[in-house]
N, C-alpha and C positions, 0 to 999 in steps of 0.2 A: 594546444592542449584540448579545445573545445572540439575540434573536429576530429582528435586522433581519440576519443571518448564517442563521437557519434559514429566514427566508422568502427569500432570496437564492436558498441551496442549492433548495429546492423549485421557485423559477420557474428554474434552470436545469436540471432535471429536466422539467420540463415543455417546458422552448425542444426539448430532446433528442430527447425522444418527439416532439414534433411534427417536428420535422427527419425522425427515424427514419424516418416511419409515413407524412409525409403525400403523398398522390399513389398510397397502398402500396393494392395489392388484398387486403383482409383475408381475400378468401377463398381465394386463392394460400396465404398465408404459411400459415393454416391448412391449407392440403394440405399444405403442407414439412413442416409441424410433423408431420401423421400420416403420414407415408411416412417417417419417419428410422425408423433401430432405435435404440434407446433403450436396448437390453441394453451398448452400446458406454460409456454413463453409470457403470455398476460398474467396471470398472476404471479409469476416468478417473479418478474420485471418488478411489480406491484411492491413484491415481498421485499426486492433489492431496494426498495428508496426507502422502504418503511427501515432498513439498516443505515441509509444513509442520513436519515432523521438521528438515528440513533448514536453515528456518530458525532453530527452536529451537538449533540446535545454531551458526549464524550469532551469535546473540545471546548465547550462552554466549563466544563469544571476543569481541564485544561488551565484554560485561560483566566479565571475568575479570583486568582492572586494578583495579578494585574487589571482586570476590567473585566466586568461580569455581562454578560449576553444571554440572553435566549437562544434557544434552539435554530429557532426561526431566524432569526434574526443571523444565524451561519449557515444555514443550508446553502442560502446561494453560491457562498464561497465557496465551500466541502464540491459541490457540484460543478464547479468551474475549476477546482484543483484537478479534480477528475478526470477533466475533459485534457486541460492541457496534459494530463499523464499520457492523454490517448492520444495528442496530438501531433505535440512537441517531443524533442527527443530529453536525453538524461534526467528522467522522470522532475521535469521540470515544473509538476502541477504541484510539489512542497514549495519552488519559490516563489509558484503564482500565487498559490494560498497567500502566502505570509504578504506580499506585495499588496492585494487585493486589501485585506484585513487593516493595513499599516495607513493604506489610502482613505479606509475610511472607518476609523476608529483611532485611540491613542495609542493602542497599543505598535510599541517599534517591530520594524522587520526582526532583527536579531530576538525578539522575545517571541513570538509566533511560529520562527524556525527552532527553538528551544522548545515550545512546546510541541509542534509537529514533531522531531525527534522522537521526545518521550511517546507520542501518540504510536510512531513507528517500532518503539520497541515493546510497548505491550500487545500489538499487532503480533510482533512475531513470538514473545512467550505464549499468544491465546494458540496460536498454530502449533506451536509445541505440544501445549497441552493436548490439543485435539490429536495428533500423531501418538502421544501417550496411552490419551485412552481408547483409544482406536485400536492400538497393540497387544489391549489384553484379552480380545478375540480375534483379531488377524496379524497372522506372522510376517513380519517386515522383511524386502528383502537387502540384501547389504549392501546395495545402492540409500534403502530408504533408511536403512540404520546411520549410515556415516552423514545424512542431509541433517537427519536430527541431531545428531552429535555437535557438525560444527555449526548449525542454528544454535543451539542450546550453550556454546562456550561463546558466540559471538554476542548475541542479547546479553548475554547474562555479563558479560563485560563489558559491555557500552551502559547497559544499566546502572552498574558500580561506579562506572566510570565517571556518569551524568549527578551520580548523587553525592559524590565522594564533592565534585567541581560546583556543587549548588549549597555547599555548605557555606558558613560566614569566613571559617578559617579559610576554606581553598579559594573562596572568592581575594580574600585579602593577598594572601598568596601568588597567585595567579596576575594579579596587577601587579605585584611588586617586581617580579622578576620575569614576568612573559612580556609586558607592555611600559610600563616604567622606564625601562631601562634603552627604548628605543630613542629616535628623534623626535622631537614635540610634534613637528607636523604628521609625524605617524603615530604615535604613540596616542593623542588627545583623540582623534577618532575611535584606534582602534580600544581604549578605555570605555570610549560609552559605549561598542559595539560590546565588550567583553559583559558588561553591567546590566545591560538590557538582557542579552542572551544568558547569565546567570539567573536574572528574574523572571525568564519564563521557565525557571526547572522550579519553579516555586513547590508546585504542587508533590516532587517528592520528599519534603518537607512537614506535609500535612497526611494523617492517617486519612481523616475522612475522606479526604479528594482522593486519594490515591485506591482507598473501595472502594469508591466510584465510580473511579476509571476502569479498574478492573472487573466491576459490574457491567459498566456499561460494553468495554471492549466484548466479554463475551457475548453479552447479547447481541452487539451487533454483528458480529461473525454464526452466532449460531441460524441469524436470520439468512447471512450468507450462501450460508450450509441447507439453509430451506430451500432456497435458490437451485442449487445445484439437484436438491432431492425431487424438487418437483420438474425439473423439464428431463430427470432419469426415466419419471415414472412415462413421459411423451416418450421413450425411447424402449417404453419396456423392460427397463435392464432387471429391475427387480433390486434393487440395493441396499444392505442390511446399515439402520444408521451408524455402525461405522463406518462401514465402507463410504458414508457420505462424509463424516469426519475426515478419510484419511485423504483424499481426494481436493476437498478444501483443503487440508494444510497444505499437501505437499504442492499443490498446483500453484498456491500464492507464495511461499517460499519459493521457487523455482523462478518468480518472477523478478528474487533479489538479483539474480544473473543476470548483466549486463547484455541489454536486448532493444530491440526497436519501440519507436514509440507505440504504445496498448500490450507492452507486451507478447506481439507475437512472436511466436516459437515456443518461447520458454513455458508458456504458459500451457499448450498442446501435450507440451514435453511432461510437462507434470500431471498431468493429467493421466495421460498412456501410463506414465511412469507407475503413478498408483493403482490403474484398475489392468492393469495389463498383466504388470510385474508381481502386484502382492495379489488384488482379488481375482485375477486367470480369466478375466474379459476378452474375448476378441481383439487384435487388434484395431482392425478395421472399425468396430464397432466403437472402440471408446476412443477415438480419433474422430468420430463423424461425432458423437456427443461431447468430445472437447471443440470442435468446432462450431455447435449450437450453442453451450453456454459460455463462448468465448463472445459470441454475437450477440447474445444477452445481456450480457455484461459489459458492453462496449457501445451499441449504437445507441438506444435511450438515452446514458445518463452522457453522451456525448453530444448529440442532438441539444439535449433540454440545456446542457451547458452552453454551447452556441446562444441559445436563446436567453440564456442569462447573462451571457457579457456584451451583448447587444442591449441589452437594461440598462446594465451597469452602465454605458457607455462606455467601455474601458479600450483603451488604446493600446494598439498593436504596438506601435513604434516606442510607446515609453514603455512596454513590457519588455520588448528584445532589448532597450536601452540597461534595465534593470540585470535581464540575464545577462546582459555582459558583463556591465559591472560583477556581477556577485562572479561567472567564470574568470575574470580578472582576477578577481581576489583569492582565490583558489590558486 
């Protein structure tokens, strides 16, 4: 199952690039590429950690119905989920997170991927939102109409879903006739795994955390969104801030498609897709600037995560032992 999932990811990383690229004048894109200024990269880059502060600090209210952190005190992790996203294949930097987190703090695996979940799905309504208002000066086209569509029926019912299963009744529920009713050697695990991963939905339970989260989610995406605006301006495009909205969402939505590790393809793909389809860029052009803020976005905080699980001193061998297990269990 594990490999017919990474070869899955792989041939839709290739459908991508081929979508991307074909028809493209590679020696165009290659002119884009050398006529941007590139110095515009350093503070982008800057701007992308000061959002990854920001979801550290996301994840600390999170997490702070079971065990309260500082910001700081998760950056490493958030940083190191990151990398493995960009490393490992079937976006395997939510198990690393939660592994990383479990190894050294109390809180359990199964509560860390409860709340990473949650963290994933205010992710994807802050992108909506942004596709929203991005729509009420630029016309979608019915590619980008139907992405919104099933983004918007999907979050919004895994959100229901998570809050409906975080309640006391569906908790009760839930064990009685999901795990209950199995073999004790199965059942007694799979109970405290169900008990822990309902107590990290905690925080849809609390008003205040949950503005929080949705404070802090936008800010950290809007920083995102800086990111993306400042190394347009190294490419000259000129971009109206929606158009820098619609670009962020659609590009990180596209990245929900099953693709290679860092998401290439999908990512390119969304990109084109936004400034091509709805704002009438260039092709060539916004292919050469989705391939600079894909490099943006991809070698620092992949870099500096290396250099943080070299801290950690954290092991390869008991990571892969982990992703199996958890692909096991699946």
């Amino acid at each position: 199952m594990r490999k017919m999932r990474v070869w899955i990811g792989l041939a839709g990383s290739l459908l991508f690039l081929y979508l991307a690229f074909r028809g493209q004048d590679l020696h165009a894109i290659w002119a884009a590429l050398k006529q941007a200024n590139y110095w515009y990269i350093l503070p982008a880059v800057a701007i992308y950690f000061c959002g990854i502060w920001i979801r550290s600090l996301r994840w600390a209210f999170l997490l702070r119905k079971i065990e309260r952190f500082r910001a700081r005190d998760l950056f490493r992790v958030v940083v190191i989920g990151y990398t493995a996203n960009n490393v490992l294949p079937l976006r395997a930097g939510e198990l690393v997170r939660s592994y990383v987190l479990s190894t050294r703090s109390r809180v359990r695996n199964a509560s860390a991927l409860a709340t990473i979940a949650v963290e994933r799905i205010f992710d994807g309504l802050t992108m909506l939102g942004f596709v929203l208002v991005a729509s009420l000066s630029i016309g979608l086209t019915s590619q980008l109409r139907e992405i919104t569509i099933v983004g918007a029926v999907l979050f919004g019912t895994i959100l229901t879903a998570l809050a409906v299963l975080g309640s006391s009744r569906a908790r009760a529920w839930t064990i009685a006739f999901a795990v209950r009713r199995l073999p004790q050697r199965v059942s007694a695990p799979l109970e405290n795994a169900t008990h822990a991963f309902i107590d990290g939905l905690g925080v849809l339970r609390s008003r205040e955390d949950l503005v929080l989260v949705c404070l802090t989610s936008v800010a950290a995406w809007m920083l995102e969104a800086s990111v993306y605006a400042v190394i347009s301006v190294g490419f000259g495009l000129g971009l109206s801030p929606s158009a820098i909205l619609l670009v962020t969402a659609v590009a990180n939505l596209a990245t929900l498609v099953p693709s290679a590790p860092g998401y290439v393809g999908a990512f390119e793909a969304g990109v084109v897709l936004a400034l091509s389809g709805a704002i009438g860029l260039q092709h060539d052009i916004a292919l050469s600037y989705a391939i600079a803020v894909h490099a943006a976005l991809y070698f620092p905080v992949t870099l500096i995560g290396l250099y943080f699980w070299g801290r950690e001193s954290l092991s390869w061998r008991d990571m892969r032992g982990r992703l199996a297990t958890e692909e096991a269990g699946d």
